[in-house]
ZAKOL-126611 format. One line per field, with one value per residue (C-alpha): residue in one letter; x, y, z. Coordinates in Angstrom, 3 decimals, padded with zeros to 6 digits. Example, Ala and Ser with C-alpha at 12.3 -4.5 7.8 and 13.67 -1.06 7.14 Angstrom:
% ZAKOL-126611
bavex	(A_S)
xx	(012.300_013.670)
yy	(-004.500_-001.060)
zz	(007.800_007.140)
END
This chain:
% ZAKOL-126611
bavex	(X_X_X_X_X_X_X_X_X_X_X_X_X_X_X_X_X_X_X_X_X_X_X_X_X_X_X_X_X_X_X_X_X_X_X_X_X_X_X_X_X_X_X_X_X_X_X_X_X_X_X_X_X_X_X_X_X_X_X_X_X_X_X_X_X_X_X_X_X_X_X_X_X_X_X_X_X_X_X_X_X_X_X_X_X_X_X_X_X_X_X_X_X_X_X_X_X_X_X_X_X_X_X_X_X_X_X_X_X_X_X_X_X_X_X_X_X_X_X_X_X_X_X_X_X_X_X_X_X_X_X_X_X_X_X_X_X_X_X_X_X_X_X_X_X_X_X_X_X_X_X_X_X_X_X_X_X_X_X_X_X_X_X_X_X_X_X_X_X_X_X_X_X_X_X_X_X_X_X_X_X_X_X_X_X_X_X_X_X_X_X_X_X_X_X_X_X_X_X_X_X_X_X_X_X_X_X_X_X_X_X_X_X_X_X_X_X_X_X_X_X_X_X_X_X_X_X_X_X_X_X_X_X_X_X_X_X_X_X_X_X_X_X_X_X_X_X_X_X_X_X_X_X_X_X_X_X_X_X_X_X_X_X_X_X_X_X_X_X_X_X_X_X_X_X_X_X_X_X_X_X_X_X_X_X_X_X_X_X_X_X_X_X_X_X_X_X_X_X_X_X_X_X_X_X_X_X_X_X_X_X_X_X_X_X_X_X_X_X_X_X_X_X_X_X_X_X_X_X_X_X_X_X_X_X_X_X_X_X_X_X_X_X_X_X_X_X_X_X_X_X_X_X_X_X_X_X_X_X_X_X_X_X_X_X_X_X_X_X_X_X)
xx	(-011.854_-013.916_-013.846_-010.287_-009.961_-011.479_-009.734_-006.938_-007.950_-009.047_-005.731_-003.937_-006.255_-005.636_-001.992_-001.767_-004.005_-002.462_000.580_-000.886_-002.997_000.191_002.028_-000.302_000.868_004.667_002.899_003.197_000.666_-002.924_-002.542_000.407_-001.850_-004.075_-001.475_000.168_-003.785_-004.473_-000.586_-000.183_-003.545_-003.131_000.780_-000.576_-003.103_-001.677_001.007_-002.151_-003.691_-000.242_000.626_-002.728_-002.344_000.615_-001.450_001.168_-000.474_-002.117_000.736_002.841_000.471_-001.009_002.776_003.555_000.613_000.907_004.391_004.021_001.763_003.887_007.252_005.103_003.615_007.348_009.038_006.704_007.167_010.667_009.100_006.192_007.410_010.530_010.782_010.546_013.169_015.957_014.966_015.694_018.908_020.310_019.375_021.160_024.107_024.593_024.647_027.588_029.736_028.686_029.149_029.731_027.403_024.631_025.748_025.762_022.089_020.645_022.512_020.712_017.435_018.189_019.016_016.091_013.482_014.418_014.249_010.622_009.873_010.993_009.819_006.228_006.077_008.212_006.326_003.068_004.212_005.220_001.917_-000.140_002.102_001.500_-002.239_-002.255_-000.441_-002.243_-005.172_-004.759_-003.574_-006.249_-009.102_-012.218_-010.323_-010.208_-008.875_-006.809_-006.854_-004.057_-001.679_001.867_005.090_007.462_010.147_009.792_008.052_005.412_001.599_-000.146_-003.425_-006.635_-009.540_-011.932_-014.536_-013.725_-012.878_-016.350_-018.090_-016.498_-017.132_-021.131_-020.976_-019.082_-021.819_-025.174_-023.796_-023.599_-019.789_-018.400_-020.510_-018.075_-015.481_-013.535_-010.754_-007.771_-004.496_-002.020_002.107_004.990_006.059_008.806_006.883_009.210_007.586_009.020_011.956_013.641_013.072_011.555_010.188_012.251_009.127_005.268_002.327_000.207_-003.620_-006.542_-009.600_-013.080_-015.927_-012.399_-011.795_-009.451_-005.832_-004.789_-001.522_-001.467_-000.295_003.499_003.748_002.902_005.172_008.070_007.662_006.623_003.646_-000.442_-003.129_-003.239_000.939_002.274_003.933_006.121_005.627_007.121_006.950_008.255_006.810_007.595_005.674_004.443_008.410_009.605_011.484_011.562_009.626_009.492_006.869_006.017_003.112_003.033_-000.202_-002.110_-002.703_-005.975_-006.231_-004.217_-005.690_-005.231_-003.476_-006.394_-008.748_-008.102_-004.725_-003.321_-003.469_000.515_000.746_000.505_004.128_004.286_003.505_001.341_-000.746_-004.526_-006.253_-009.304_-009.575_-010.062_-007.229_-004.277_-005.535_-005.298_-001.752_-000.484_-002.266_-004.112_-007.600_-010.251_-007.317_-007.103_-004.159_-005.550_-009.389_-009.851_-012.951_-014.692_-015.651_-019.721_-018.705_-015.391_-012.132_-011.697_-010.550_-013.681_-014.838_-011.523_-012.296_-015.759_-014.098_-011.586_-014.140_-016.554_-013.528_-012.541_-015.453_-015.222_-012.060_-010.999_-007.800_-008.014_-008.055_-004.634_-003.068_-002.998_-003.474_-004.683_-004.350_-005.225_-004.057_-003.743_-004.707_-002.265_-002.328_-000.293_-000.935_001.316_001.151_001.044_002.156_005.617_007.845_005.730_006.591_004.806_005.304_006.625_003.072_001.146_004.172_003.212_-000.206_000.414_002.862_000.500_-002.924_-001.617_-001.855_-005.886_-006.365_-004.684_-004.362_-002.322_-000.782_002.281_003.276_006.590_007.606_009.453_011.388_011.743_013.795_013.831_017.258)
yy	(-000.130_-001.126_-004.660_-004.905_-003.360_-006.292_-008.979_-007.562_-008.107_-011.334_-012.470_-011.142_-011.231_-015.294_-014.782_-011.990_-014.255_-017.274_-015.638_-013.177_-016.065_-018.422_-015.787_-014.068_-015.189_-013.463_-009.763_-007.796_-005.088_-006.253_-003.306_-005.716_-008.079_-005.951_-004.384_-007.866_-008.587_-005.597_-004.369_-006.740_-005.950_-002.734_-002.173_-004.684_-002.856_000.659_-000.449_-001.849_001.536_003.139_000.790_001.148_005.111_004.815_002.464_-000.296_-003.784_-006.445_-008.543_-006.128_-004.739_-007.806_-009.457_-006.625_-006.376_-009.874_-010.080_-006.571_-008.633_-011.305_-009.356_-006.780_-009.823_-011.615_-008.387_-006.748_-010.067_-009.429_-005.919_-007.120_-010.752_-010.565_-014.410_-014.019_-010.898_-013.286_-015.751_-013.237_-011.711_-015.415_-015.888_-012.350_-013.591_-016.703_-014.419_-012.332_-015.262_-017.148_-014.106_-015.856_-018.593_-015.471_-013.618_-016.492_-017.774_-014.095_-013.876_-016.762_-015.649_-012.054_-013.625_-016.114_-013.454_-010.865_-013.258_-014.478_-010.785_-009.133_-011.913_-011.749_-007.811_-006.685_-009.167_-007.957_-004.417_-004.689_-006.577_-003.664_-001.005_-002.656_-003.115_000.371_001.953_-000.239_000.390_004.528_004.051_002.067_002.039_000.485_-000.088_-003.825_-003.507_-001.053_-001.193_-000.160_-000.741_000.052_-000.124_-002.646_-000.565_002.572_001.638_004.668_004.082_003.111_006.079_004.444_006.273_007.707_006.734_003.392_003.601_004.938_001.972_-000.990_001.010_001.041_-002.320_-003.457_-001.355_-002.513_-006.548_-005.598_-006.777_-003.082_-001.079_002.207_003.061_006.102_007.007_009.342_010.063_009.318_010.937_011.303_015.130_017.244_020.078_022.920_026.455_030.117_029.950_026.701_024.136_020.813_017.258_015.819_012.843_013.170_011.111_013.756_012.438_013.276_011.698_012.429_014.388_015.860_019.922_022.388_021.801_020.670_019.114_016.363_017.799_016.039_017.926_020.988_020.819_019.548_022.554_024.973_026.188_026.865_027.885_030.471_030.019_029.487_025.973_024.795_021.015_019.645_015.899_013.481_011.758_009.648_010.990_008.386_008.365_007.571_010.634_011.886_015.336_017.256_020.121_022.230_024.225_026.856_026.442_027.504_025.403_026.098_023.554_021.467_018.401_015.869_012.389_010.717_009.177_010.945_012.903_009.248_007.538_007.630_006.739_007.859_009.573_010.120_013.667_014.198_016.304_016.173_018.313_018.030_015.223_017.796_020.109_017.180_016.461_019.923_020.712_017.009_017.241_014.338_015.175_012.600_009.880_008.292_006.082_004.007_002.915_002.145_-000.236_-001.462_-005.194_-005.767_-008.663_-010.038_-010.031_-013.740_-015.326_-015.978_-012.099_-010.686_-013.105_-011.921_-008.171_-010.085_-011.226_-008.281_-006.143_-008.740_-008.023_-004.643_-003.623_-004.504_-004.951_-001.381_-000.399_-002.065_-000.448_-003.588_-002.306_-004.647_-004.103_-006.142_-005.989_-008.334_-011.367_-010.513_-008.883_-007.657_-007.321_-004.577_-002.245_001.239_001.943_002.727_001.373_-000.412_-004.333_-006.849_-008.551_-012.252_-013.399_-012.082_-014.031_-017.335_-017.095_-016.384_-019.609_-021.691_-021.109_-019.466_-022.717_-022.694_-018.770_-019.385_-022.714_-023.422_-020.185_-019.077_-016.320_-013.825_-012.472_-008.689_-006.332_-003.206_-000.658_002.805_004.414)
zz	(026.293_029.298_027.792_027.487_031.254_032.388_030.500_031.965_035.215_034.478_032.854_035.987_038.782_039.152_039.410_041.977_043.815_044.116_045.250_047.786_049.555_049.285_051.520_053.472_057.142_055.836_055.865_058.612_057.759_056.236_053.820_052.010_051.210_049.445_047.512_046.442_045.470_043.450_042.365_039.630_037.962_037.940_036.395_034.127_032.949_033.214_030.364_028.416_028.129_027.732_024.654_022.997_023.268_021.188_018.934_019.699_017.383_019.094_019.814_020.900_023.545_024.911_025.236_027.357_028.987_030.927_031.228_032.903_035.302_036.039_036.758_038.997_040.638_041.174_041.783_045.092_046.718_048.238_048.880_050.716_052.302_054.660_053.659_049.969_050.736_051.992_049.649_047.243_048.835_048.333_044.543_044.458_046.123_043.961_040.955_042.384_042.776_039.627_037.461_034.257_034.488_035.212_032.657_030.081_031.303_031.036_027.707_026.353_027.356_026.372_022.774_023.103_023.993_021.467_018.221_019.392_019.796_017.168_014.865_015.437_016.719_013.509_011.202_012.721_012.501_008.890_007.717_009.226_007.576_003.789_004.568_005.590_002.358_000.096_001.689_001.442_-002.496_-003.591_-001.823_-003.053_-006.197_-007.059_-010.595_-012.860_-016.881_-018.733_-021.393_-021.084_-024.005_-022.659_-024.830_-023.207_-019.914_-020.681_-021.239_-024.179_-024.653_-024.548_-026.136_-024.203_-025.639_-025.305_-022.136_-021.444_-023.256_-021.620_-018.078_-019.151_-019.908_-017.176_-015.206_-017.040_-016.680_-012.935_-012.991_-011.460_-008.975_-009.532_-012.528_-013.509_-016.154_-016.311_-016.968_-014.380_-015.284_-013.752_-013.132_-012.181_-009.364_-008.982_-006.767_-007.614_-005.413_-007.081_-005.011_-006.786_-006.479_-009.232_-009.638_-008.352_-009.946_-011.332_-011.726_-013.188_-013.727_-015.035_-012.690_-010.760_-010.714_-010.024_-009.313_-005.920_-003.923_-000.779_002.588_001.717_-001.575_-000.045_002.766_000.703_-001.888_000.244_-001.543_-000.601_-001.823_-004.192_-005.532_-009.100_-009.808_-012.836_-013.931_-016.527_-017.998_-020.716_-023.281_-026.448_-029.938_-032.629_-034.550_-030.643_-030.028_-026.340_-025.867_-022.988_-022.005_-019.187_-018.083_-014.876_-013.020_-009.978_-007.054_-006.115_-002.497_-000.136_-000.143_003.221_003.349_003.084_000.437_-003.050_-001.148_-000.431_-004.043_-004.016_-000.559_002.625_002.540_-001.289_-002.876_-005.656_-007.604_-008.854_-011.516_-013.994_-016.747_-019.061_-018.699_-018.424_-021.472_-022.789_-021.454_-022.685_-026.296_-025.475_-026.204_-025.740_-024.632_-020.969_-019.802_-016.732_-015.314_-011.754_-011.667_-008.026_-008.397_-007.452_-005.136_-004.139_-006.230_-007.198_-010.299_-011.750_-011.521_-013.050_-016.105_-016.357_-016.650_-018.908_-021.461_-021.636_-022.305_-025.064_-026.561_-026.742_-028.168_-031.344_-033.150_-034.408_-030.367_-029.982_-033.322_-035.340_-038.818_-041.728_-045.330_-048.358_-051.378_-054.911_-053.127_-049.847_-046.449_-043.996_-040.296_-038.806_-036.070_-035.759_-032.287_-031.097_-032.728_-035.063_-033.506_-032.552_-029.535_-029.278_-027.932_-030.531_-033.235_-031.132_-031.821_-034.740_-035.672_-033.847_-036.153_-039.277_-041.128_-039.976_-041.146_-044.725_-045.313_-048.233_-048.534_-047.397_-044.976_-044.884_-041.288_-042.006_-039.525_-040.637_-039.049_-039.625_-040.412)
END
């Protein structure tokens, strides 16, 4: 701060000089020299420390701080200067007769003022804002793994164990310096008396415990320490009917809105809990839905396809429920997820190398639908 102080001073300093040596035989008391000298710096840098109390962004504060300066250092001229004062009581008397013109120039640079303003202070503010709630929700996270049903917009289960194999790997190559897995759903929180968050991110990853709540869940609730909560959630089973279950639990800490308590956000509720017992409640033993992985260097192109490839790798087709059967000379290549479809990508591929895979055989495409 002590840094900034002085560049302050320096900014202004020149200014308030210029102008109290230009009129320094119009004082009539040496003490109004010294106060045009010093005045300017010192409004000037009073707002400084003012704006960057209210953590005001760079811009903003440093705009304000010099033209602070320069309207103290125009305004205690009339104050101090009997010549500047008539000079002034004239420029004041040509705006009461010229009313409109006045009010149309000041208009102008109102209108002027306020776009250049509000287009880099806003911008600026908004750019800090992002950076700060992406910041809070992921953290050192570079990259998350998951698979998702484009039909139902719910997420594919990865195995665990899987999950655990390409982290090692990823780990051992020296690709990832941290990983985790978990399951991450959306809830309905409701306390004892009724009141409810009709949609929180519920999460829970390996090495977690207990069952906690962010500050902004708490407070919206109601609840501590120690209370009984009702979540519920939705899911879709392997026919693609819609099931719903709930589960009353015990919320064991308040967590604050930072680190782990700002994964949703720093103004978004949500809940954390144990791998192990989301799993139990959801009848998802030994499945995950999402891995967070830290990159060892930066996050460029080329490391993402490193990830990309060692992950390729790994999982098979059996991973992604592609199902192959052979039988009398024939197979079939189906899917056992969902609905049972596969997507237009894999059919591309598909049309594009069949010919190489089975030559002079033939191939039948089949949509079944279950009625």
């Amino acid at each position: 701060m002590i840094f900034e102080s002085i560049v302050v001073l320096l900014l202004i300093l020149p200014i308030s000089v210029s102008t109290a040596w230009g009129i320094r035989k119009d004082f009539e008391k040496k003490i109004y020299f010294w106060i045009q000298l010093f005045g300017p710096p010192i409004d000037a840098l009073v707002v400084f420390l003012l704006l960057s109390w209210f953590d005001f962004t760079f811009i903003a504060v440093w705009g304000c701080t010099i033209a602070m300066g320069m309207l103290s250092n125009l305004l205690l001229q009339p104050m101090l200067s009997p010549r500047r004062l008539i000079v002034f009581r004239l420029s004041w008397q040509q705006i009461v007769r010229h009313k409109r013109q006045a009010a149309l120039m000041m208009g102008g640079l109102l209108i002027a003022s306020s776009i250049i303003t509000s287009s880099l202070v806003i911008g600026d503010s908004l750019d800090k804002t992002m950076s700060k709630e992406v910041n809070a929700m992921y953290g050192d996270t570079d990259l998350l793994v998951y698979r998702q049903d484009l039909r139902t917009g719910f997420s594919f289960d990865i195995n665990q164990n899987l999950s655990q194999q390409i982290g090692e790997e990823l780990s051992n190559k020296g690709h990832v310096d941290s990983w985790n897995h978990g399951l991450e759903t959306i809830v309905i929180v409701s306390n004892e008396e009724g009141e409810a968050i009709p949609s929180m991110k519920w999460y829970a990853y390996d090495s977690w415990q207990g069952i906690s709540l962010n500050e902004i869940a708490a407070e919206e609730i109601d609840v501590k320490a120690g209370d009984i909560i009702e979540i519920s959630w939705s899911g879709y089973s392997d026919d693609g009917d819609l099931s719903r279950d709930s589960a009353n639990l015990t919320v064991e800490s308040i967590i604050p809105m930072t680190g782990i308590g700002a994964m949703s956000g720093t103004k978004s509720p949500a809940m954390f809990s144990s791998l192990e017992l989301a799993q139990l409640l959801q009848s998802k033993e030994f499945s995950i839905n999402m891995m967070r992985m830290s990159l060892t260097g930066s996050t460029n192109t080329k490391a993402v396809d490193e990830v990309t490839d060692v992950i390729d790798e790994i999982v098979q087709y059996e991973d992604s429920g592609f199902e192959i059967n052979t039988e009398s000379g024939s197979i079939s290549i189906s899917n056992s997820e969902g609905m049972g479809r596969l997507e237009s990508g894999v059919m591309d591929s598909w049309r594009e190398n069949y010919t190489t895979l089975i030559g002079d055989g033939s191939s039948m495409e089949v949509l079944q639908i279950p009625l």
